[in-house]
C-alpha positions as CSV (number, residue, x, y, z in Angstrom):
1,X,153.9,-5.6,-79.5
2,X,156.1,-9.1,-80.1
3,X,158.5,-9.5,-82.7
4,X,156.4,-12.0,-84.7
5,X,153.9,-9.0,-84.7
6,X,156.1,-6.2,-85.6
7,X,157.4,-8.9,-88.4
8,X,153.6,-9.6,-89.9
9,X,153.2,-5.3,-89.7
10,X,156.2,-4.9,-92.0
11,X,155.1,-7.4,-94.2
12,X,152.1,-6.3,-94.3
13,X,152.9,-2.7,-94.9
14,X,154.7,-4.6,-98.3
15,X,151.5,-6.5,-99.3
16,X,149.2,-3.6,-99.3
17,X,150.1,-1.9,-102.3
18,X,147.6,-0.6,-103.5
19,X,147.6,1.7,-100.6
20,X,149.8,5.2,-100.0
21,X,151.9,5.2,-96.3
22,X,149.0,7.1,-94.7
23,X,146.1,5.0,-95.7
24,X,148.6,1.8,-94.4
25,X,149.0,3.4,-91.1
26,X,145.3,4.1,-90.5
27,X,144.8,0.4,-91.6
28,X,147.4,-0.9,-89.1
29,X,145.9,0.9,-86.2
30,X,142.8,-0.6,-86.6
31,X,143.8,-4.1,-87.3
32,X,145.9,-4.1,-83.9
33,X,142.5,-2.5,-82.3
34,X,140.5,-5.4,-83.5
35,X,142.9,-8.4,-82.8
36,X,142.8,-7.6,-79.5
37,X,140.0,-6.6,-78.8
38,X,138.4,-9.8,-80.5
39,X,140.6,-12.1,-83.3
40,X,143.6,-12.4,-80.8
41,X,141.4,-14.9,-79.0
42,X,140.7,-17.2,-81.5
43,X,141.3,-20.6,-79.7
44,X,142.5,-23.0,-82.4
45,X,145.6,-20.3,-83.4
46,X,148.5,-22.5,-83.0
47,X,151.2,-21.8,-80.7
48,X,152.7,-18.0,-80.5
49,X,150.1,-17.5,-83.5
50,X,147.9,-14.1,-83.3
51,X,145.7,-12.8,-85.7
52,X,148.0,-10.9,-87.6
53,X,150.5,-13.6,-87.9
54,X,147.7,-15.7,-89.3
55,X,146.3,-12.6,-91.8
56,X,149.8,-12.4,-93.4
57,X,150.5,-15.8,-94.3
58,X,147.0,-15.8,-95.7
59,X,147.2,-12.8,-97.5
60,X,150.8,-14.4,-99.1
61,X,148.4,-17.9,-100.7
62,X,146.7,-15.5,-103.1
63,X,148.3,-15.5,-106.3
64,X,148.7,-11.4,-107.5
65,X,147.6,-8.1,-105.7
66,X,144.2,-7.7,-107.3
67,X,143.3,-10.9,-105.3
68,X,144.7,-10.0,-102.3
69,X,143.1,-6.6,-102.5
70,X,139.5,-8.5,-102.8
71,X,140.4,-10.8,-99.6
72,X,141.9,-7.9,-97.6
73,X,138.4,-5.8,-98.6
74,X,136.6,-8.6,-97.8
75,X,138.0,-9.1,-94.1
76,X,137.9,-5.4,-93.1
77,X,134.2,-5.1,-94.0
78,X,132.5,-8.5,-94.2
79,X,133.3,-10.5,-91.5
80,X,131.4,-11.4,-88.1
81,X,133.5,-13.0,-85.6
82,X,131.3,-14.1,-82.6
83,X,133.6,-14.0,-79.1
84,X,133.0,-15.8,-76.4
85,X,131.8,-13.1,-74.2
86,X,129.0,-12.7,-76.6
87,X,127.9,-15.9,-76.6
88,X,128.1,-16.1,-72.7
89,X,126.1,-12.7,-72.9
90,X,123.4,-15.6,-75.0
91,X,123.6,-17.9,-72.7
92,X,122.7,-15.7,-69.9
93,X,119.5,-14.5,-71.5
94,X,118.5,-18.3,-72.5
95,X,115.7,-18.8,-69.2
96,X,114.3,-15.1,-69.4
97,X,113.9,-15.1,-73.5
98,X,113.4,-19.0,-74.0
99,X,112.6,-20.8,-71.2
100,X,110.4,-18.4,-69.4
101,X,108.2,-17.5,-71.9
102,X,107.6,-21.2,-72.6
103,X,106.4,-22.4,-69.3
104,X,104.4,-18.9,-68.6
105,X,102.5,-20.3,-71.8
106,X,101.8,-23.4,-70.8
107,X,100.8,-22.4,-67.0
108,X,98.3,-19.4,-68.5
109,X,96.6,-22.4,-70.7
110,X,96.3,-24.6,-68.1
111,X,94.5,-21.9,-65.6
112,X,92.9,-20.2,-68.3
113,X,94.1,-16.7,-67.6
114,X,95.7,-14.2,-69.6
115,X,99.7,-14.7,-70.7
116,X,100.4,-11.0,-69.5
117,X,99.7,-11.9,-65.5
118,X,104.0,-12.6,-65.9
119,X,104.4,-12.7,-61.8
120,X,100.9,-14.3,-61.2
121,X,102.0,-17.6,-63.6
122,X,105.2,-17.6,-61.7
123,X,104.2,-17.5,-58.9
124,X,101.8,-20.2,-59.4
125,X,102.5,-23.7,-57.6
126,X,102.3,-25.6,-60.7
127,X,105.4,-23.7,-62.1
128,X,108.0,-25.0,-60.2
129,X,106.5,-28.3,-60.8
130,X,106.6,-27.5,-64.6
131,X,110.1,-26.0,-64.5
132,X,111.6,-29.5,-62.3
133,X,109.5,-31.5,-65.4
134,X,111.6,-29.7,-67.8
135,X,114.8,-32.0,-69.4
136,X,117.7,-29.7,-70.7
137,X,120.5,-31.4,-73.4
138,X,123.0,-30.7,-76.0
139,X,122.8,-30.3,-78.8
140,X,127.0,-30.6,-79.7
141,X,130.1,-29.9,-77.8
142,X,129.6,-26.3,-78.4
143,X,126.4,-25.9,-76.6
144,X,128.2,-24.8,-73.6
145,X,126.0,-26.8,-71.1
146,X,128.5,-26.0,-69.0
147,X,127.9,-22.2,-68.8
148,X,124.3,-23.3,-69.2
149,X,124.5,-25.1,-66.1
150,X,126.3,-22.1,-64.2
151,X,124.6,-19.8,-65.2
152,X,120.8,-21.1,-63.9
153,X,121.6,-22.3,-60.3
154,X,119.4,-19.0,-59.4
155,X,116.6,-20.3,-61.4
156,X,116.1,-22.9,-59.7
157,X,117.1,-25.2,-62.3
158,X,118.8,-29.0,-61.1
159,X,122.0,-30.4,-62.2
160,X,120.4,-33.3,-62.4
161,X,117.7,-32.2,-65.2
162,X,120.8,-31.1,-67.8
163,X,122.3,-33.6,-69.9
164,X,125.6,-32.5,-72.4
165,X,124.6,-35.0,-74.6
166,X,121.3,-35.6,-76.8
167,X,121.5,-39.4,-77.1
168,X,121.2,-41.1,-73.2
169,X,121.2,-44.7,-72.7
170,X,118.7,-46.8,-70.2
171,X,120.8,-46.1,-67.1
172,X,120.9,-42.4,-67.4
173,X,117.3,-42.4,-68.4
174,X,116.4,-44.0,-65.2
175,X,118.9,-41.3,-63.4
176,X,117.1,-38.8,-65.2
177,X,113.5,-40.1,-63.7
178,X,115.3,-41.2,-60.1
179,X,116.1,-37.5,-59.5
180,X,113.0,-36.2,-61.1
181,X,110.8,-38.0,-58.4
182,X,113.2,-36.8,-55.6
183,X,113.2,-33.4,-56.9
184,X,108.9,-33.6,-57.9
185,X,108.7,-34.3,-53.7
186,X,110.4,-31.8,-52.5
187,X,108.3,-29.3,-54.2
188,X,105.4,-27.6,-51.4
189,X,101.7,-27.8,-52.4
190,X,98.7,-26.8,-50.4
191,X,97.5,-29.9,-48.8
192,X,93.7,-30.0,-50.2
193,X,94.8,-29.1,-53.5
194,X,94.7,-32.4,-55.1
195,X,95.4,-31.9,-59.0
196,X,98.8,-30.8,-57.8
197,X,99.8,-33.5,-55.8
198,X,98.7,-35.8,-59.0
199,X,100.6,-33.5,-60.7
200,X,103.6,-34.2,-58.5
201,X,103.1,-38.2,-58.7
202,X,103.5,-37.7,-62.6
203,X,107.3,-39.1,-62.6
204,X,107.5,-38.3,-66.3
205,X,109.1,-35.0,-67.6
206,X,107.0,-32.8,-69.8
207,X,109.2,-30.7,-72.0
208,X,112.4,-31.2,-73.5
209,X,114.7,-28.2,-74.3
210,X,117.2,-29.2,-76.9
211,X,120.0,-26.2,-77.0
212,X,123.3,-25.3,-79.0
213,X,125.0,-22.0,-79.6
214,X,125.3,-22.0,-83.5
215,X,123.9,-23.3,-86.6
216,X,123.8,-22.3,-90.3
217,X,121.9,-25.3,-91.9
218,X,119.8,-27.0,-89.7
219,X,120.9,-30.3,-91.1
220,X,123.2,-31.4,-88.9
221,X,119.8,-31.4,-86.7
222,X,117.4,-32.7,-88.6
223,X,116.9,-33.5,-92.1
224,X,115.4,-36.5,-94.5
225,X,117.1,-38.8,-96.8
226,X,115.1,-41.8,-98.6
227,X,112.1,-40.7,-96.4
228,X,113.8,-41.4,-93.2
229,X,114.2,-38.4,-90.8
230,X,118.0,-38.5,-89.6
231,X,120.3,-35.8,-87.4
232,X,120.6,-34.9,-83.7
233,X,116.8,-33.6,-82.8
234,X,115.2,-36.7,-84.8
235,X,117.5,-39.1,-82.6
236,X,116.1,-37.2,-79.6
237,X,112.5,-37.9,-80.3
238,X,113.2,-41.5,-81.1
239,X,114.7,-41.9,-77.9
240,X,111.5,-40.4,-76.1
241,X,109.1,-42.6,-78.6
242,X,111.1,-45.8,-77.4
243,X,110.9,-45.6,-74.1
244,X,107.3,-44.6,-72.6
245,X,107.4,-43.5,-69.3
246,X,110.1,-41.1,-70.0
247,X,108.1,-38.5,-70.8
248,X,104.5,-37.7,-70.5
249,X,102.1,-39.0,-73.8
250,X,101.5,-35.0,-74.7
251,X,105.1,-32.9,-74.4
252,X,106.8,-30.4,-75.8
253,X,110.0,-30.1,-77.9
254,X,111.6,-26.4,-77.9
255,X,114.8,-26.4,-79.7
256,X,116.6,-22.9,-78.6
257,X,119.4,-21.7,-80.7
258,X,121.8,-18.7,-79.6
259,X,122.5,-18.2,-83.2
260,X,121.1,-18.8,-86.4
261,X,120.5,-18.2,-89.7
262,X,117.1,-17.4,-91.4
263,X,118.0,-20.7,-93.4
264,X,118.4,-22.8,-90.8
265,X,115.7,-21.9,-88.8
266,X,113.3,-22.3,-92.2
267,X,114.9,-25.8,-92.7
268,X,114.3,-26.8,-88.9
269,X,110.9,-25.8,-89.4
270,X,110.1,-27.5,-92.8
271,X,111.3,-31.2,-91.2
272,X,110.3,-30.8,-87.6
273,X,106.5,-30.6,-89.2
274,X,107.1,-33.3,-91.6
275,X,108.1,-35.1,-88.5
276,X,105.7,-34.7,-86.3
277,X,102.6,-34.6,-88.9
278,X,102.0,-38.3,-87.6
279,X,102.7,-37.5,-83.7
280,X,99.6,-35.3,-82.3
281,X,101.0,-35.9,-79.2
282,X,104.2,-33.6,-80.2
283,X,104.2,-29.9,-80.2
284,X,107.8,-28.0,-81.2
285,X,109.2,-24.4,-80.9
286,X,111.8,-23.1,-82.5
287,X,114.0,-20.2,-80.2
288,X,116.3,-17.9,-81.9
289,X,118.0,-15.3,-79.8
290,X,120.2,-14.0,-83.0
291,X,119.3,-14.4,-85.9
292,X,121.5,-14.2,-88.4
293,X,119.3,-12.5,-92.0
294,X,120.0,-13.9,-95.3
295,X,121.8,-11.0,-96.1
296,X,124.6,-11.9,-94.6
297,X,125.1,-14.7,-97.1
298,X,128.1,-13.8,-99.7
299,X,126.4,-13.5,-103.5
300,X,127.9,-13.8,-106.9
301,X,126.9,-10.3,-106.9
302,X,130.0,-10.0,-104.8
303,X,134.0,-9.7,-105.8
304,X,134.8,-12.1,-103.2
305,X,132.5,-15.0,-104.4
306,X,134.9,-15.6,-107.8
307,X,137.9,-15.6,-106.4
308,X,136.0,-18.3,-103.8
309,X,135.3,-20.5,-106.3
310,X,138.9,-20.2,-107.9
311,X,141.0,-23.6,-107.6
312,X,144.0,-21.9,-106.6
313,X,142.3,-21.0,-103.3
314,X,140.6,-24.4,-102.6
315,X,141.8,-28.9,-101.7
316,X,139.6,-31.2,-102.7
317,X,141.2,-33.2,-99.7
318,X,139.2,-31.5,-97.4
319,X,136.0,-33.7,-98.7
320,X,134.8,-36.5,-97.1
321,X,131.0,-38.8,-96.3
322,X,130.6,-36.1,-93.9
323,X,130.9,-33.2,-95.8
324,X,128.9,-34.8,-98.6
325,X,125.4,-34.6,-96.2
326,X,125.5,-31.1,-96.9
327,X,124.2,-31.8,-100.4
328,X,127.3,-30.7,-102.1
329,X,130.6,-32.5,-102.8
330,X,132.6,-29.0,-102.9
331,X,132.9,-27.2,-100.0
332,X,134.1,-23.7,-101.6
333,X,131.3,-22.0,-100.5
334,X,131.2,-24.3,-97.3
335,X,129.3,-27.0,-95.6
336,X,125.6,-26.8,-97.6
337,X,126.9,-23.7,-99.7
338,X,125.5,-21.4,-97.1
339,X,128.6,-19.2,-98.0
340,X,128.6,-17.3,-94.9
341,X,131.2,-15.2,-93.3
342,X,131.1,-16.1,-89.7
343,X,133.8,-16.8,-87.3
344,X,132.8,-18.6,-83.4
345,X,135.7,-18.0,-81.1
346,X,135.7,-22.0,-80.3
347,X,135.7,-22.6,-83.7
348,X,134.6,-21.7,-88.0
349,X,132.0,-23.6,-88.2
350,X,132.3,-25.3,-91.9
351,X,129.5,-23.6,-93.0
352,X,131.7,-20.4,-93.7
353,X,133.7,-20.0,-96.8
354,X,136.2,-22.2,-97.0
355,X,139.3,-19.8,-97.3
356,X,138.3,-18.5,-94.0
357,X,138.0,-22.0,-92.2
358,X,140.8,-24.5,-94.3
359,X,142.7,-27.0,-92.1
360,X,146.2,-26.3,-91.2
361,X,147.4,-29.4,-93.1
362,X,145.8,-28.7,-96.1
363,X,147.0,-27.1,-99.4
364,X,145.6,-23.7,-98.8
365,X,145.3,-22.7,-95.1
366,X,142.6,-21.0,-93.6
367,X,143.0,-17.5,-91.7
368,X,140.7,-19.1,-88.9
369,X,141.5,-22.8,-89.2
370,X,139.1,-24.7,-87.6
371,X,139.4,-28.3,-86.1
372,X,136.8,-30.9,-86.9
373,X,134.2,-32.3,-84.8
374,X,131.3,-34.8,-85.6
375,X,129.1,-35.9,-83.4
């Protein structure tokens, strides 16, 4: 243990009053087991900043004991901090729980068999010629394409078919398809079987996988303003509507999500089939490897929700055109009051509470602070 962290247990040992010395040590010993097991990591702590550092200064903001009490409470039995080894743990099951399943789909349709024969679909020419016609992008910086991209050199997955970005100008599109017909050729077919060589001469990719690691509105990604469809996954279709050629007349859109919550998923799936209502063509699929249930969304049933809403514990400076697309001017309850306790180890996405999240700079400061990012 540092000083700072034998200063923030003392302090600490002051603050919780409303405990006697035995419950305090019990307390103490597992707070230290958590922050170093998971809160310790936090990236955006600032320098020589740890989780308990950060849990007594933001224990200090609230104005009398009974509040602190309700935050402390709230902390020790509410929160979900996601680490990076769990998301990573995510990744690594995105081909066998997203991908796979998919393309084993499409192959039984197209030969008419049953979905079950798993090894007989796989094994299946046409597979590999179906996986090389698959385009992989993301969503935001935190989609880890990077880890993505590590993780599926054994599935035979290119470098060249994963994009970090959703929104590709001309030249990379033309990359994209270069590489594509290089990488359609060097896939072996039996020399009499001619639907597969016509397959091969397709130069046009089939299905697009758009991936990230966390959302808890769905609007970010798609949503509708003045009957125009606006967000990340909208601005991906466009892109394949514009250019023709890019991808085949008939494709596929599978958005896969490490996490989610039941809200977002229900509000991907309410504009993704107004979209696509006019586009025949377009079939979507929505992948959720956690999903995160409504009940983890903080109630006014809930101690913790009044003192949230308190002005004391709140900056109105934090506001801004970006936060106002979540349909609410006040953030309190976070980005689209989805009111969520949820901590990423990159980052608190602004979708949490706001006493969890708050910028450094602002009036009240967050436990978690989280840096901004639009894109």
């Amino acid at each position: 243990m540092n000083i700072n962290e034998e200063i923030a247990e003392a302090i600490l040992k002051q603050t919780l009053l409303w405990m006697n010395e035995s419950s305090i040590a019990n307390e103490l010993k597992e707070l230290r087991a958590i922050a170093q097991y998971k809160y310790d990591n936090y990236q955006n702590f600032s320098i020589g900043m740890r989780f308990l550092e950060s849990f007594v200064i933001w224990l200090d903001q609230f104005n009398n004991d009974n509040d602190k009490k309700i935050s402390y409470d709230f902390i020790t039995s509410k929160l979900i901090y996601i680490s990076r080894q769990e998301i990573l743990h995510l990744v690594s099951l995105i081909y066998y729980k997203s991908i796979l399943p998919v393309l084993i789909d499409i192959v039984a349709d197209r030969n008419k068999k049953p979905k079950y024969l798993i090894n007989q679909h796989i094994s299946d020419p046409y597979f590999k010629i179906l996986l090389r016609k698959c385009l992989f992008m993301g969503l935001s910086d935190g989609s880890m394409m990077g880890d993505f991209r590590r993780e599926n050199k054994k599935n035979s997955i290119s470098h060249e078919q994963i994009c970090s970005i959703y929104y590709i100008n001309r030249d990379k599109r033309l990359d994209l398809q270069k590489e594509l017909k290089k990488g359609l050729l060097e896939i072996p077919v039996e020399e009499n079987d001619l639907k597969l060589k016509r397959e091969k001469k397709r130069n046009r990719f089939e299905v697009l996988f758009l991936l990230d690691d966390f959302t808890a509105s769905g609007k970010s990604f798609i949503d509708k303003k003045k009957r125009r469809f606006k967000g990340k996954i909208a601005k991906s279709i466009k892109v394949i509507e514009k250019n023709k050629g890019f991808f085949q007349r008939k494709y596929l859109v599978v958005i896969v999500l490490c996490i989610a919550t039941n809200k977002a998923r229900r509000h991907i799936d309410k504009y993704m089939r107004e979209l696509l209502k006019r586009k025949p063509n377009v079939e979507y699929r929505i992948e959720v490897l956690q999903i995160l249930e409504d009940n983890i969304t903080i109630t006014d049933s809930e101690k913790i929700y009044d003192l949230i809403l308190k002005d004391d514990y709140y900056d109105p400076a934090v506001q801004s055109e970006h936060t106002d697309k979540g349909g609410s001017q006040i953030l309190k309850l976070g980005f689209a009051e989805c009111a969520i306790p949820v901590i990423l180890n990159h980052n608190t996405p602004n979708n949490s509470i706001f006493i969890l999240w708050s910028y450094d700079y602002l009036k009240f400061k967050g436990l978690f602070p989280r840096i901004t990012r639009h894109g």
